[in-house]
C-alpha atoms as an extended CHARMM CRD file, in Angstrom:
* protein
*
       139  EXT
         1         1  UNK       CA             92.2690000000       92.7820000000      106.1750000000  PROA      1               0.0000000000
         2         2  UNK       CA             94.8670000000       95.6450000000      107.4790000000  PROA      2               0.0000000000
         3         3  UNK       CA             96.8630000000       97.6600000000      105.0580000000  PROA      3               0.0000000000
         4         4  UNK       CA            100.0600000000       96.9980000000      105.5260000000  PROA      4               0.0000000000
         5         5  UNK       CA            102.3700000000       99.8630000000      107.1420000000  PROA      5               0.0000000000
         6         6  UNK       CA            105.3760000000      101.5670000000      105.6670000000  PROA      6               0.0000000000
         7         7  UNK       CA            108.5990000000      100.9380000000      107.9500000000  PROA      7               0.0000000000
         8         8  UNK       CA            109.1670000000      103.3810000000      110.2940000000  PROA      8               0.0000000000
         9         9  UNK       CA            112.9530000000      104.7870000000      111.1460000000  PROA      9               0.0000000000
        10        10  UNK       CA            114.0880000000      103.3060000000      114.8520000000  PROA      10              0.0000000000
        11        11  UNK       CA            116.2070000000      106.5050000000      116.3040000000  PROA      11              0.0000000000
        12        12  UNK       CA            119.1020000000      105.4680000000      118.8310000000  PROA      12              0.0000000000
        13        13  UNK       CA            121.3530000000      108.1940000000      120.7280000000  PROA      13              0.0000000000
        14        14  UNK       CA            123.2270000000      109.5090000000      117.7340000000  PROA      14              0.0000000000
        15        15  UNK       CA            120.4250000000      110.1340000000      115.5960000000  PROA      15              0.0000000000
        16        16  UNK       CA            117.9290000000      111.6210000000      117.7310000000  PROA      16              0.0000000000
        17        17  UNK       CA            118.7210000000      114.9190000000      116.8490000000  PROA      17              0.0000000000
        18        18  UNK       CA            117.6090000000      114.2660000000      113.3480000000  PROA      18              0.0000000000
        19        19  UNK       CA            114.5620000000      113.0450000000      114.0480000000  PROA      19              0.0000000000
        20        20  UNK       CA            113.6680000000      114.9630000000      116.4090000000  PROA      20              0.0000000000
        21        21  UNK       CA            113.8450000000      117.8840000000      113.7400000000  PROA      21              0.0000000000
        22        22  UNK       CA            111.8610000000      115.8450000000      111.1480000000  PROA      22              0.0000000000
        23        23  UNK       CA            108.9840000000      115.4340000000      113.7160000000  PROA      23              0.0000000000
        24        24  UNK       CA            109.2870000000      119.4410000000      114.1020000000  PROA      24              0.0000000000
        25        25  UNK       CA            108.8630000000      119.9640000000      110.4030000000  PROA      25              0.0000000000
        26        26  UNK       CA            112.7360000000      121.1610000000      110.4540000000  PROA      26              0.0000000000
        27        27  UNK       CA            115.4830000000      119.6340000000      108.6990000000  PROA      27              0.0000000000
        28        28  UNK       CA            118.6230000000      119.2900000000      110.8730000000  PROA      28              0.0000000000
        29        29  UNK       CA            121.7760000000      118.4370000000      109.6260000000  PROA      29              0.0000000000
        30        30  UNK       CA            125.0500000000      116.4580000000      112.3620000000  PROA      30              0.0000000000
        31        31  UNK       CA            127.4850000000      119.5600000000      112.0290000000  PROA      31              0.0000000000
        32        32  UNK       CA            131.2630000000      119.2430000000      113.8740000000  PROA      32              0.0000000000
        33        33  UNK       CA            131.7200000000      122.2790000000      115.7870000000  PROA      33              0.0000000000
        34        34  UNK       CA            135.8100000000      121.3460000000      115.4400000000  PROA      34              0.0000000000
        35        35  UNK       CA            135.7910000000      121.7990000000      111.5260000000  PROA      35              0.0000000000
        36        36  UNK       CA            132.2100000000      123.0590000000      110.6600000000  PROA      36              0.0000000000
        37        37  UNK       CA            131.5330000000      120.2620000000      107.8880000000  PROA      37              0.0000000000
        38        38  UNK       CA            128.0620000000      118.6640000000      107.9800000000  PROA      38              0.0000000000
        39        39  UNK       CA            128.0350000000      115.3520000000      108.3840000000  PROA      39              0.0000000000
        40        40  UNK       CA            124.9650000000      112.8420000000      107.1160000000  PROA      40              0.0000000000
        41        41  UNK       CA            124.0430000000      109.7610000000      108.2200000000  PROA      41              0.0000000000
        42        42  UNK       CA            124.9150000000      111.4230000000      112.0830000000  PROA      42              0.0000000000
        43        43  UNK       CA            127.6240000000      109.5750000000      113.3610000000  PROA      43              0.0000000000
        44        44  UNK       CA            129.6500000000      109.2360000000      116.9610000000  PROA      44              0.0000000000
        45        45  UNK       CA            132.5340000000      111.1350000000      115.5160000000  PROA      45              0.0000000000
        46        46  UNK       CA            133.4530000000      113.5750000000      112.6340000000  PROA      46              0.0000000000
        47        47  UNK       CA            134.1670000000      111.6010000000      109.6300000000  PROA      47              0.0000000000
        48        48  UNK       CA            136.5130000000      114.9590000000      108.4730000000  PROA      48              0.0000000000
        49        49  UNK       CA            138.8050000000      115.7020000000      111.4680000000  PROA      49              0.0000000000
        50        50  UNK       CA            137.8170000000      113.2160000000      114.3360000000  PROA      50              0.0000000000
        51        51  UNK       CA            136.2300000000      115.7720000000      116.4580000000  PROA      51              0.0000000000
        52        52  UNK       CA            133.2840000000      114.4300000000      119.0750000000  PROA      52              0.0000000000
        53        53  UNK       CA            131.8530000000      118.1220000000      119.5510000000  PROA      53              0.0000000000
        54        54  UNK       CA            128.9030000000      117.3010000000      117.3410000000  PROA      54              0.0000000000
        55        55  UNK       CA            125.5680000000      118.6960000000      117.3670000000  PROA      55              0.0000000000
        56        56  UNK       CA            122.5270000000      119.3950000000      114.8260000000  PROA      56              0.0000000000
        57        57  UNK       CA            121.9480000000      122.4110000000      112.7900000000  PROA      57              0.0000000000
        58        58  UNK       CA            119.2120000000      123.5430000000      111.3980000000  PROA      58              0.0000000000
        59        59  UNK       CA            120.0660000000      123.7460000000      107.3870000000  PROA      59              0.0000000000
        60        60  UNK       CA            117.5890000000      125.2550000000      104.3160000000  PROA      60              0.0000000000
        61        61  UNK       CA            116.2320000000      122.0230000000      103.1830000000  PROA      61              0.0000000000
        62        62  UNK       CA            117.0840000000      122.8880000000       98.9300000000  PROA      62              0.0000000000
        63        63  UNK       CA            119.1480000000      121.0210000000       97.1950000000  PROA      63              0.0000000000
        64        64  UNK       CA            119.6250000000      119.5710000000       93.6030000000  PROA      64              0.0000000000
        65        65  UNK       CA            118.7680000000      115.7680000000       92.5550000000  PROA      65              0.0000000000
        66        66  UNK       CA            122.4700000000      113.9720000000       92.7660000000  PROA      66              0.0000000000
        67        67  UNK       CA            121.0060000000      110.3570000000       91.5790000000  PROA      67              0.0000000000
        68        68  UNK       CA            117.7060000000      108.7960000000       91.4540000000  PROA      68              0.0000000000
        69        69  UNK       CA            116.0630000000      105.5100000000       90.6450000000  PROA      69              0.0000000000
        70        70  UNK       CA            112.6960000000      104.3460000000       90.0840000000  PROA      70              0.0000000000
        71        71  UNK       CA            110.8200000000      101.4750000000       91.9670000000  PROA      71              0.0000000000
        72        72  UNK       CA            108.1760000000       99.4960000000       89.8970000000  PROA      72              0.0000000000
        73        73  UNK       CA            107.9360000000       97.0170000000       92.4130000000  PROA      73              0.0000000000
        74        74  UNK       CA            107.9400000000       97.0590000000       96.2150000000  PROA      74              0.0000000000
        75        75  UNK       CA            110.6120000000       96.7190000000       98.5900000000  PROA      75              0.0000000000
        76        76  UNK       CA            108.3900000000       95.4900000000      100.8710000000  PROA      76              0.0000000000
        77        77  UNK       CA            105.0370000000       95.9790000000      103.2420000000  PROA      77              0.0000000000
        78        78  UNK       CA            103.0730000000       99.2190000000      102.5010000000  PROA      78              0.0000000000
        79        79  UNK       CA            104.9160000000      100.6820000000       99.3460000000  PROA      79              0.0000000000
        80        80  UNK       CA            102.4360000000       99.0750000000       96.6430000000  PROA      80              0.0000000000
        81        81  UNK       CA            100.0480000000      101.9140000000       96.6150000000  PROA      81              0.0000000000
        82        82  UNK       CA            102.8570000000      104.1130000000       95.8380000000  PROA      82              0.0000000000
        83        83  UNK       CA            104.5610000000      102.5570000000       92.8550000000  PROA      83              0.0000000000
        84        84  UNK       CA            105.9620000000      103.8360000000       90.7680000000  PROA      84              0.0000000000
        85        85  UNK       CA            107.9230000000      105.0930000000       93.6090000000  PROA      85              0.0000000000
        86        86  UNK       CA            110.9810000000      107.7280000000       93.1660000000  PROA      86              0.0000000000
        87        87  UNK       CA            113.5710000000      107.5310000000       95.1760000000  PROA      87              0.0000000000
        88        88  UNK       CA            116.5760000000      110.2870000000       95.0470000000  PROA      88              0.0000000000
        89        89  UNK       CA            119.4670000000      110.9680000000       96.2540000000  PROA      89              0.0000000000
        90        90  UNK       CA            119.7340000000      114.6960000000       97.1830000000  PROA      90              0.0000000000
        91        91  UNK       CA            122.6640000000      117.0430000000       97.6730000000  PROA      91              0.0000000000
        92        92  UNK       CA            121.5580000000      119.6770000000       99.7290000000  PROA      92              0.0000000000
        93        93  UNK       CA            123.0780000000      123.3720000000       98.9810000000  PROA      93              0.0000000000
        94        94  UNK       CA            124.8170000000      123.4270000000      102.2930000000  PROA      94              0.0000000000
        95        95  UNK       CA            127.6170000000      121.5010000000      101.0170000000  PROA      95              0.0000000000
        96        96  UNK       CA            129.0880000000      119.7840000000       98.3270000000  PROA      96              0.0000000000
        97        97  UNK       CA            128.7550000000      115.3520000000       98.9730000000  PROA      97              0.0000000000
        98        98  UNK       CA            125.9220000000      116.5910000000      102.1710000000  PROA      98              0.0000000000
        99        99  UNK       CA            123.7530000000      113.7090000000      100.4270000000  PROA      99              0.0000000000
       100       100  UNK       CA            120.4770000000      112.5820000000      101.7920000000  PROA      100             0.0000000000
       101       101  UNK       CA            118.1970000000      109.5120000000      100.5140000000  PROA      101             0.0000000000
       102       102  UNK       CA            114.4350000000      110.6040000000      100.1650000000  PROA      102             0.0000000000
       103       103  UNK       CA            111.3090000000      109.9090000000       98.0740000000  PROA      103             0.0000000000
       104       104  UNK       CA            109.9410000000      112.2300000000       95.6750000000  PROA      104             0.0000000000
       105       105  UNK       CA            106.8280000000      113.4590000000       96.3830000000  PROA      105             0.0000000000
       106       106  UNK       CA            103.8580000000      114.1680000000       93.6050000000  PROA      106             0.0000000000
       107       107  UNK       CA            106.3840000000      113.5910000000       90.8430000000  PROA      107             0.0000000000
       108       108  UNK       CA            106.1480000000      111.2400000000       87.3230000000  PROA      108             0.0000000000
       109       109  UNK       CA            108.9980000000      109.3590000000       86.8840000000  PROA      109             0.0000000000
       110       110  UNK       CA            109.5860000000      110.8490000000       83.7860000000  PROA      110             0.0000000000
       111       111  UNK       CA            109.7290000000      114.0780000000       85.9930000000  PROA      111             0.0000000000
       112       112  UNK       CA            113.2340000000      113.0020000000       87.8730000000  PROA      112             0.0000000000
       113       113  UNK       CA            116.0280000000      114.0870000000       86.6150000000  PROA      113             0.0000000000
       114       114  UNK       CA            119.7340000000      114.9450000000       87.7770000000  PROA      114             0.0000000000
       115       115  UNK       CA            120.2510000000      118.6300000000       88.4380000000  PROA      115             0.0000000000
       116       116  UNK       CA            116.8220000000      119.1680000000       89.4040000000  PROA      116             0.0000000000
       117       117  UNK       CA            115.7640000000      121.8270000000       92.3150000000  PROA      117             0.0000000000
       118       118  UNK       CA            114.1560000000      120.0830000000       95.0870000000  PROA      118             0.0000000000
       119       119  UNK       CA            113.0660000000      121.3760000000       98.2360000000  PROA      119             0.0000000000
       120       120  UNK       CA            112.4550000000      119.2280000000      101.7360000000  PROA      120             0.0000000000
       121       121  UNK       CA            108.3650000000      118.3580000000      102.7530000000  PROA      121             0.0000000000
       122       122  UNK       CA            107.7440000000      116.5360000000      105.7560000000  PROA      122             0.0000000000
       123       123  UNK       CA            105.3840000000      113.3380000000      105.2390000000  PROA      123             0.0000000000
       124       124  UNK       CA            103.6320000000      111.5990000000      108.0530000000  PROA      124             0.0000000000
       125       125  UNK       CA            103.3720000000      108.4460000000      107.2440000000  PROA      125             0.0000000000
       126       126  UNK       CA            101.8270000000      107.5700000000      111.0380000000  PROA      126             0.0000000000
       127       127  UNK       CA            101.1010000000      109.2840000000      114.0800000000  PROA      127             0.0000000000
       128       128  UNK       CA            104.4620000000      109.2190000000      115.2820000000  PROA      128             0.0000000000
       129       129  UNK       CA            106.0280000000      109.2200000000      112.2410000000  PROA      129             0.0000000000
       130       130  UNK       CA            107.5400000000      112.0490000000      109.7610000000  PROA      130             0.0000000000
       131       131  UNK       CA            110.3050000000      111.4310000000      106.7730000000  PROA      131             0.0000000000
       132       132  UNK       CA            112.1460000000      113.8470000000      105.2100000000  PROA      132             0.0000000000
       133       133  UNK       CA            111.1320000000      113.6860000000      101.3260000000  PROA      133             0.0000000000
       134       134  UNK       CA            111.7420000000      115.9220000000       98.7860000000  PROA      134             0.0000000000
       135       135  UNK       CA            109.6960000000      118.0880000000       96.0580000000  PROA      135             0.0000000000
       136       136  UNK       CA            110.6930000000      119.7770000000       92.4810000000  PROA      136             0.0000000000
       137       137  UNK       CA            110.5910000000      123.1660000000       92.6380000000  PROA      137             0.0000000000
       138       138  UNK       CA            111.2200000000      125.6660000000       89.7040000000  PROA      138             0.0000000000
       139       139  UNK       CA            114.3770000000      127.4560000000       90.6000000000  PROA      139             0.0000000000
């Protein structure tokens, strides 16, 4: 019998740039070169002022827990072995609302809270695959 796998993200011409970070270990943030905001899920156009002169920056990768939830069951193929499974919402320092949906890594449920320091960590979950998740820190 084969373990199942985890779902793997499917990268298309506007979020490249992301990914292409992730797989480098880096975490690059969709930044408008028009206004400067950062901009997350990447998009065709800045949701701010309009602008198309987008590209990807490279950003610190802190941030503080804005929402979380805990899984006890699985949303589907390869997440049972890692139930209880958190999953957070983080705002990274960068910006205020620069939110980005991650898991977090080596941590109890009763661990997560909001206003915790995380920091990003890079988990391969295949050979060609790395997410973005997130760890507490102390600060």
């Amino acid at each position: 019998m084969t373990t199942p796998i985890r779902p793997a993200p499917f990268p298309d011409d506007v979020t490249e740039g992301f990914w292409e970070s992730v797989r480098a270990r880096r975490l690059s943030i969709q930044r408008c070169a028009a206004c400067t905001r950062f901009n997350h899920a990447p998009s065709l156009t800045c949701p701010a002022c309009g602008s198309e002169d987008l590209g990807f920056e490279e950003v610190s990768g802190y941030g503080t827990v804005h929402s979380f939830t805990v899984l006890e069951h699985p949303p589907g193929p390869g997440f049972a072995e890692l139930l209880p499974l958190v999953v957070v919402i983080v705002e990274l320092v960068e910006q205020p609302g620069l939110l980005l949906v991650a898991d977090l890594l080596d941590a109890e449920p009763a661990q997560a809270r909001i206003g915790a320091a995380v920091q990003v960590d890079f988990e391969e979950i295949s050979e060609d695959c790395v997410l973005p998740q997130f760890r507490l820190t102390e600060a």
